[in-house]
C-alpha positions as CSV (number, residue, x, y, z in Angstrom):
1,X,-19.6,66.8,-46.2
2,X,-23.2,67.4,-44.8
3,X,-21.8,70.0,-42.1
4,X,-25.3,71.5,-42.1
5,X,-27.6,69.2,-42.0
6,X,-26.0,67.0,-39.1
7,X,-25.4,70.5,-37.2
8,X,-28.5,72.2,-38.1
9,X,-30.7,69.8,-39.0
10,X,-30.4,66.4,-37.4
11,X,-28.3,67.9,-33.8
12,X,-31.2,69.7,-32.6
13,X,-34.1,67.2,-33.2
14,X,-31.9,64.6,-31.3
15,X,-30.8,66.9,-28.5
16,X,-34.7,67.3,-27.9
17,X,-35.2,63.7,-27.8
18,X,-32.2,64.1,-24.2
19,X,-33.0,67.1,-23.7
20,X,-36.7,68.3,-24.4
21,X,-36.2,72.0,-22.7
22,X,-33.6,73.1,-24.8
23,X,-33.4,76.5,-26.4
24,X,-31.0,77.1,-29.3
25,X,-29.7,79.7,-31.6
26,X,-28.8,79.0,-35.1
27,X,-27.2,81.5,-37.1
28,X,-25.8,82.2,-40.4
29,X,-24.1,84.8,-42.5
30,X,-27.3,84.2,-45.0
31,X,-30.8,84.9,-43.2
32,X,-32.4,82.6,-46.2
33,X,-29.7,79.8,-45.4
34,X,-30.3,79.8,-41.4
35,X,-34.2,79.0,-42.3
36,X,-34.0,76.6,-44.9
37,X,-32.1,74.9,-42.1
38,X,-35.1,75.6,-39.6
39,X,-37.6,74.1,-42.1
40,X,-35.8,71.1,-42.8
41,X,-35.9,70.7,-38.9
42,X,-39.0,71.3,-38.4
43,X,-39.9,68.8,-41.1
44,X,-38.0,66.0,-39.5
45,X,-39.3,66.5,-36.1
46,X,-43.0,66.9,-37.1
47,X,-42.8,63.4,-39.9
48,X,-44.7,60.7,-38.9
49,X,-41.4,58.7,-38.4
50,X,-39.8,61.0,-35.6
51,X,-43.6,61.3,-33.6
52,X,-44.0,57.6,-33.6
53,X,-40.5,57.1,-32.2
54,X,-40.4,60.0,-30.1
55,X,-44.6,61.2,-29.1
56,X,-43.5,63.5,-26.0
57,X,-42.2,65.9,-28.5
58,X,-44.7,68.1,-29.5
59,X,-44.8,71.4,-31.4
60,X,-47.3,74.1,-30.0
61,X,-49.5,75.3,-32.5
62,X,-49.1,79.3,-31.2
63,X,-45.2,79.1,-32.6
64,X,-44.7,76.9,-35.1
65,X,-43.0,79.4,-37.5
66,X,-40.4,79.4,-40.3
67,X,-37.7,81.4,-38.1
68,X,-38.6,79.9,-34.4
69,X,-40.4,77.2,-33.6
70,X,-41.5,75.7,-29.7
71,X,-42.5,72.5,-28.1
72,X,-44.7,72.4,-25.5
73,X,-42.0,71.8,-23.3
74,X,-40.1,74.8,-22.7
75,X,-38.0,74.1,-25.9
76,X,-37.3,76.2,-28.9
77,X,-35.4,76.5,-31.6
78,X,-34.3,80.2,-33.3
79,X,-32.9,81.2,-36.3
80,X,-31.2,84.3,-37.3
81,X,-28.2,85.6,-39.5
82,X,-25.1,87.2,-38.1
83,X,-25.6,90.8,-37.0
84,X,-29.1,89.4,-37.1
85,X,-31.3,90.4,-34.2
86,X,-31.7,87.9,-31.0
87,X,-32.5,91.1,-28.5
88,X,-34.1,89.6,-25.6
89,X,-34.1,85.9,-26.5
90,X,-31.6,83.6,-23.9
91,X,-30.4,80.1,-25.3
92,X,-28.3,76.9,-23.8
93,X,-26.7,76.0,-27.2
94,X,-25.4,78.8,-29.9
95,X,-24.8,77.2,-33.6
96,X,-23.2,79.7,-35.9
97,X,-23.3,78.1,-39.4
98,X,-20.9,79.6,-41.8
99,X,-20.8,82.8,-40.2
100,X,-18.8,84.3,-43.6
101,X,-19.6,83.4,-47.3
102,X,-16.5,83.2,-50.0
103,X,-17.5,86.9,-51.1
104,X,-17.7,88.4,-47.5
105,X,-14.1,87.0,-46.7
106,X,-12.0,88.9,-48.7
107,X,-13.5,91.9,-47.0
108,X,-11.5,93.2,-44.2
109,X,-15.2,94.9,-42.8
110,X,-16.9,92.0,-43.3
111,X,-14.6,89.6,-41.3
112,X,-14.1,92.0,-38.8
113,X,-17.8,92.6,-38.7
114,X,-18.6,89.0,-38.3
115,X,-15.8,88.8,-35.6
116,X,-17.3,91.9,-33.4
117,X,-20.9,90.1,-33.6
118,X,-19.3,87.1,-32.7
119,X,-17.0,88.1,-29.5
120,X,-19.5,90.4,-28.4
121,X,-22.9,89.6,-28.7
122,X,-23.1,85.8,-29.0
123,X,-21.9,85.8,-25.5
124,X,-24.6,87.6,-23.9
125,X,-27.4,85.3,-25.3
126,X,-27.0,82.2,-23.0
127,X,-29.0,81.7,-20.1
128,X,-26.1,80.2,-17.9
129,X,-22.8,81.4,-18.8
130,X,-21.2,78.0,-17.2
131,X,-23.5,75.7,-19.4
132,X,-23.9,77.4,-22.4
133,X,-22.7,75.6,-25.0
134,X,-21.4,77.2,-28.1
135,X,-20.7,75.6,-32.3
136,X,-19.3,77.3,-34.9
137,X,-18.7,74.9,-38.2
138,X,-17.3,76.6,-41.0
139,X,-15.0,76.4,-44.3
140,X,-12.2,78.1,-43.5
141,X,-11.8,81.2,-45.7
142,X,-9.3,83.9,-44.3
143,X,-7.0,83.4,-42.0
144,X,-8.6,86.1,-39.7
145,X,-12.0,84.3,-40.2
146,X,-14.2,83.8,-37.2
147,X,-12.4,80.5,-36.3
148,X,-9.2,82.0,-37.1
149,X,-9.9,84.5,-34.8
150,X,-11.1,81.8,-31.9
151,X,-8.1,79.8,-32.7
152,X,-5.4,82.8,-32.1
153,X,-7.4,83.7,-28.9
154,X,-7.0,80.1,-27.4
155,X,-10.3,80.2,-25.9
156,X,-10.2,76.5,-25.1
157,X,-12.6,75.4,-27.9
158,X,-12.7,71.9,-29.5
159,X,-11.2,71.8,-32.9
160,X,-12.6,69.3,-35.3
161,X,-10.5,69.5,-38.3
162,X,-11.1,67.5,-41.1
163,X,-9.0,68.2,-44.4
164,X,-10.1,66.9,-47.5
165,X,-6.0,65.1,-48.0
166,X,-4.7,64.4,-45.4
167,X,-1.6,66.5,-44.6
168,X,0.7,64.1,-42.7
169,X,0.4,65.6,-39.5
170,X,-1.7,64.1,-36.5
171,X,-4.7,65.9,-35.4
172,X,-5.0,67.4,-32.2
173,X,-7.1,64.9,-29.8
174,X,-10.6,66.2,-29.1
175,X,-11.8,66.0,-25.9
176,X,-13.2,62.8,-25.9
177,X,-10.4,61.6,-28.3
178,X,-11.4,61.4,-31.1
179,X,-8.3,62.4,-33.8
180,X,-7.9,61.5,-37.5
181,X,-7.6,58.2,-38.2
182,X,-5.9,58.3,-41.6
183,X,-2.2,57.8,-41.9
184,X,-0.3,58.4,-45.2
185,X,-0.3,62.2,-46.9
186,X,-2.5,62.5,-49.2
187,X,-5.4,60.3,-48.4
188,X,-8.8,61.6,-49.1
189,X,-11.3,62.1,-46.9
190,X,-14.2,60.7,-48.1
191,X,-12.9,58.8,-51.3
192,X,-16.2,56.8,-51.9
193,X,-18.0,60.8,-52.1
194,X,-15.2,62.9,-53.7
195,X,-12.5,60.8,-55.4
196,X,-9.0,62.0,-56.7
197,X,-10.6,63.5,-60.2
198,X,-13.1,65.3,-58.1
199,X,-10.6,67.0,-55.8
200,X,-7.8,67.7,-59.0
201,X,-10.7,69.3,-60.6
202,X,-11.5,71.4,-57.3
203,X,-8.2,72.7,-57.6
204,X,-8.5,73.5,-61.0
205,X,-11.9,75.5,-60.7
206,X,-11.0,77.2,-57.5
207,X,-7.2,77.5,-57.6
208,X,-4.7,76.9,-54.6
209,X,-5.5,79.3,-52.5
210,X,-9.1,78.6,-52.5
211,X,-9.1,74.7,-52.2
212,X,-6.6,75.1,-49.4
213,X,-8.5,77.3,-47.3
214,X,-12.1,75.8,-48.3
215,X,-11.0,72.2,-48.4
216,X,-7.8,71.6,-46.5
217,X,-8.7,74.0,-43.9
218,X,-5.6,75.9,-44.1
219,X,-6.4,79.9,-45.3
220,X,-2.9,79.5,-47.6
221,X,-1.6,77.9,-50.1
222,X,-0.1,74.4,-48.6
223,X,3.1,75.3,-50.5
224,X,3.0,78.5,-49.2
225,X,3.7,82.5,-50.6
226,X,6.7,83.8,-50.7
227,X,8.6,81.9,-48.8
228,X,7.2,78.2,-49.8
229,X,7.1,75.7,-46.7
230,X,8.8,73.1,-48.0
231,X,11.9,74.8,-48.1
232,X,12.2,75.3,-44.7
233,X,14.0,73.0,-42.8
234,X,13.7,71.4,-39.1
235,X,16.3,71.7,-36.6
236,X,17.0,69.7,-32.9
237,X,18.2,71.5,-30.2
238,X,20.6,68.8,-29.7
239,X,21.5,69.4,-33.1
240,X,23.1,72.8,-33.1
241,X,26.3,74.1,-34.1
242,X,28.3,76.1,-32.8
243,X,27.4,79.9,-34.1
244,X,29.3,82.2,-35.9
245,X,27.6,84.9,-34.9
246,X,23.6,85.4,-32.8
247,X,21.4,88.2,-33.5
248,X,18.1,89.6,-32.0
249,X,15.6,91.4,-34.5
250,X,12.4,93.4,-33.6
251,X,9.4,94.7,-35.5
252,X,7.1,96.9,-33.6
253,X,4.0,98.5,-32.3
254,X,2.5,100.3,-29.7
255,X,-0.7,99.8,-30.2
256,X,-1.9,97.1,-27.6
257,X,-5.4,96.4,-28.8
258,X,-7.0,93.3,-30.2
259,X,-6.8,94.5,-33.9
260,X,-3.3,96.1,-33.7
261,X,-0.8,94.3,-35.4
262,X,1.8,92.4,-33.4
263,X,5.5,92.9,-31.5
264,X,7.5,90.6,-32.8
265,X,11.2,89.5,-31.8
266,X,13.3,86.9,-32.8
267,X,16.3,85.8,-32.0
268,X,18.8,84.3,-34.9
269,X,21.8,82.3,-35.1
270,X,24.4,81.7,-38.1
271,X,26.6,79.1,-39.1
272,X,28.5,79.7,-42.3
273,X,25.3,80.4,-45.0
274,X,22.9,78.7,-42.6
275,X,20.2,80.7,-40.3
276,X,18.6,79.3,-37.1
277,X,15.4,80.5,-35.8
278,X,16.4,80.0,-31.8
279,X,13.8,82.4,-30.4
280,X,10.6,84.3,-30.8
281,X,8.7,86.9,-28.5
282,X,5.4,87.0,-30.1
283,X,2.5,89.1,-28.3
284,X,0.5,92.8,-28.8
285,X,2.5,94.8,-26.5
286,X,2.8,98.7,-25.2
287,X,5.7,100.7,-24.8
288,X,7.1,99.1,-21.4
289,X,6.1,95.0,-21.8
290,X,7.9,95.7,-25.1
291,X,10.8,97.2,-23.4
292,X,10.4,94.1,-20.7
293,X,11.2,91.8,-24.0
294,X,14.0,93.2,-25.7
295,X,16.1,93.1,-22.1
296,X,14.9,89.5,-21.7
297,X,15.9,87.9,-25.1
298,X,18.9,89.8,-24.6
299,X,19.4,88.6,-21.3
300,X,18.5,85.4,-22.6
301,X,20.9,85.6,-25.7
302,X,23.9,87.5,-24.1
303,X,26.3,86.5,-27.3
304,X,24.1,88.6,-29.5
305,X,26.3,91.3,-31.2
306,X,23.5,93.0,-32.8
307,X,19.9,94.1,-31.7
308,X,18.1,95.3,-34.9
309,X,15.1,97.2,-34.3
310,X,13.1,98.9,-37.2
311,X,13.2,102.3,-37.7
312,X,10.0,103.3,-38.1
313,X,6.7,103.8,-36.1
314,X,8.0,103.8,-32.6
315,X,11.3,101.9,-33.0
316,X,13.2,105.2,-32.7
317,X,11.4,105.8,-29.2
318,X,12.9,102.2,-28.4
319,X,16.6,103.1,-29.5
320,X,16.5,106.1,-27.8
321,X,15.5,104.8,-24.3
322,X,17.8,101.6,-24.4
323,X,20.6,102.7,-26.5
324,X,22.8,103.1,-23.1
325,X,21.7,100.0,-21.5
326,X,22.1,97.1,-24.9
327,X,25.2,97.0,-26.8
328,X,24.8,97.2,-30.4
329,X,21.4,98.0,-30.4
330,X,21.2,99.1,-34.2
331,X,18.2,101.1,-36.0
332,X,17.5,99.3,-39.2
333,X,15.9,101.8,-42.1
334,X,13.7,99.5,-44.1
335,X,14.2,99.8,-47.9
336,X,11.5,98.9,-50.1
337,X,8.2,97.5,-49.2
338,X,7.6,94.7,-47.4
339,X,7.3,92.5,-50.5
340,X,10.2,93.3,-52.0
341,X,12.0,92.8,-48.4
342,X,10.5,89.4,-48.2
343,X,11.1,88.4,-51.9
344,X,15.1,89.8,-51.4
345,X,15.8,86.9,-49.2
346,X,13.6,84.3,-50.1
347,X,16.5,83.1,-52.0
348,X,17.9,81.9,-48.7
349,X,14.7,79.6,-48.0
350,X,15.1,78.2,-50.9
351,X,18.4,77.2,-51.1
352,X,17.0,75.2,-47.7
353,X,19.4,77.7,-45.6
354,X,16.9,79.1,-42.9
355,X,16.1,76.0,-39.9
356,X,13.6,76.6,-37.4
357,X,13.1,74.3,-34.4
358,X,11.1,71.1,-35.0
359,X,7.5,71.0,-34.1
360,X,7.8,68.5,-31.4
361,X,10.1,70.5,-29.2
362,X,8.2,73.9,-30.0
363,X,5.2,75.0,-29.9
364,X,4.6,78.3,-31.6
365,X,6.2,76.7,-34.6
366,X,3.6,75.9,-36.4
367,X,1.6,79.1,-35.6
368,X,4.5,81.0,-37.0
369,X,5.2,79.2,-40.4
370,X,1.5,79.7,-41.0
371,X,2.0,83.4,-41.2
372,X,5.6,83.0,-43.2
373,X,4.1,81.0,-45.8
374,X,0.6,82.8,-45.9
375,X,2.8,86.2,-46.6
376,X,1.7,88.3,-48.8
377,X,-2.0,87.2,-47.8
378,X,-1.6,86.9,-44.0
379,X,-3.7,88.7,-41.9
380,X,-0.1,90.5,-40.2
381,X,3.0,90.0,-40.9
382,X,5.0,91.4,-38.4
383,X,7.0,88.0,-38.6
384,X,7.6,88.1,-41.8
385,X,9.1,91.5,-41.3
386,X,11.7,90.3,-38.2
387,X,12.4,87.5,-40.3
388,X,13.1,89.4,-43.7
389,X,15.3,92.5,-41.3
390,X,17.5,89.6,-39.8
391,X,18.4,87.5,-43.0
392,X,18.8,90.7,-44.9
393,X,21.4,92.1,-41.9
394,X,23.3,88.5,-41.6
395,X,23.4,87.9,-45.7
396,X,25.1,91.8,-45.9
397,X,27.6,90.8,-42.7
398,X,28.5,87.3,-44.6
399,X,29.3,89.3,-48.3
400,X,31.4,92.3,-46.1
401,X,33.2,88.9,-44.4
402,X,34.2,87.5,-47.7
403,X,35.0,90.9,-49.4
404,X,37.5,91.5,-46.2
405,X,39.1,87.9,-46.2
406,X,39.5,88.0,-50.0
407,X,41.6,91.1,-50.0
408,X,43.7,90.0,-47.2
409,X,44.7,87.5,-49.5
């Protein structure tokens, strides 16, 4: 959709015309792909059409290259690739251009890579901290990408999302308001550029996973993995029953770091065959805040009869310490792996038995079915893991009920 050349091309040859002194960056995960971008640039502002509109723009004859060129105003314009080297060069605007390609994404070095270049050099390249203005446009690829990364952070960035269908959902305003103006699922983005045939064949040639990620912007199928998204069902808090039974279920780790996985509680209620997600502590926690959130969902859910905690990694430590403070704090050995504990109740999603809360009164919702229906590909899946521990405890509680009633008959 011409991503490149309106951000890398056209942006910075009309920000000179506002803004003559301007220094920018432009990177890209491909050296060759950042200059072709600089060239085409350069082109446009040195073509007889831009001088004659615009003379006070004027390119100095001492750096007029490929990879940088200057005006003889105090602007300039850089390119370089990610991990490239910028040592010593100080910018008002940062462009990172597809900072992964489709090979580099399926490499956990490579994303993480990109990411550590991203969070910890780009920042220390502008020349005011409080202006500095910062792009990255990209396909999304993984969903620990650089965006995905940005995104999970909450860093307060503009998101300018444009899915090739659209998905039924309402785009988040940007900050002049701007939000999707299409209405039905399913509508096309472009139609007059890339019709229905083009996008079924897309699908064909690159699969579900790929066009999802690459053209709906969403780095998992839209059906989803394991647990498919369209058998999960929506739930109202004034809609809920009255429970047979409330559980809390934990999946830990201590390792409170940016790449550790995550600490993730959840809190569950059952009515007959149906679960209700009613809860979720989701964060990278040590030892004590973890501690600090079992005795608050607990607190907070004081009808729980059972607190399921994983045996493994540091969920003994956790037993051990609270075992004479929470009743029915229970150590849950896993059994199997992690796909075969998600695939064991996936029956229960699909019978459309598991409810979360609706999107509108929730906000984490979305965040979390992303990772449910991404599993096995997710980046973590410490959710998927609470998730799978709880429905696997409440299904085994359910069969032992009916086993006891029927022999009491």
């Amino acid at each position: 959709m011409a991503k490149s050349l309106l951000t890398s091309v056209l942006l910075p040859a009309w920000l000179w015309i506002r803004e003559p002194a301007l220094r920018s960056i432009y990177a890209s995960y491909s050296a060759q792909l950042s200059t072709r971008d600089s060239v085409r640039c350069r082109r446009l502002i040195e073509s007889d059409w831009y001088r004659t509109r615009w003379p006070h723009i004027r390119l100095t004859s001492d750096q007029n290259q490929k990879t940088r060129f200057d005006n003889d105003l105090s602007g300039c314009r850089i390119s370089t690739s990610v991990g490239g080297t910028a040592t010593g060069e100080r910018a008002d605007l940062v462009v990172v251009d597809d900072p992964l390609s489709v090979s580099q994404a399926d490499s956990d070095a490579e994303r993480e890579s990109a990411a550590e270049w991203f969070f910890s050099t780009l920042p220390s390249r502008f020349n005011d901290l409080k202006t500095g203005r910062l792009v990255v446009i990209q396909q999304r690829l993984h969903e620990s990408d650089v965006v995905g990364h940005i995104l999970k952070r909450d860093l307060g960035y503009d998101l300018l999302e444009l899915p090739m269908e659209y998905s039924g959902r309402p785009s988040r305003p940007t900050s002049i308001g701007w939000t999707d103006p299409r209405t039905e699922p399913g509508q096309l983005l472009v139609p007059d550029r890339i019709g229905l045939e083009q996008v079924e064949d897309l699908k064909k040639s690159l699969g579900s996973r790929r066009y999802s990620a690459q053209y709906q912007q969403t780095p998992a199928p839209a059906g989803g993995g394991i647990w498919k998204r369209d058998w999960i069902k929506f739930y109202r808090r004034s809609d809920l029953p009255q429970f047979d039974r409330i559980i809390l279920s934990w999946d830990l780790t201590f390792k409170d770091s940016d790449g550790s996985d995550y600490v993730s509680g959840q809190a569950w209620g059952a009515k007959g065959s149906l679960r209700y997600l009613l809860d979720r502590f989701h964060e990278r926690a040590d030892f004590t805040r973890s501690l600090q959130a079992i005795r608050k969902m607990k607190a907070d859910w004081p009808r729980a009869e059972a607190v399921l905690v994983e045996d493994a990694a540091n969920g003994p430590a956790v037993v051990s310490t609270l075992k004479r403070e929470i009743s029915g704090l229970i150590a849950v050995k896993p059994e199997g792996s992690k796909l075969a504990r998600a695939s064991s109740v996936s029956p229960q999603f699909e019978a459309g038995q598991v409810f979360v809360p609706h999107q509108d009164e929730c906000r984490w919702v979305d965040e979390l079915l992303l990772e449910w229906t991404s599993f096995p590909a997710a980046a973590h899946d410490d959710e998927v893991d609470s998730a799978s521990q709880a429905l696997s405890y409440l299904a085994k509680q359910r069969t032992q009920t009916r086993l006891i009633n029927a022999w009491e008959m």
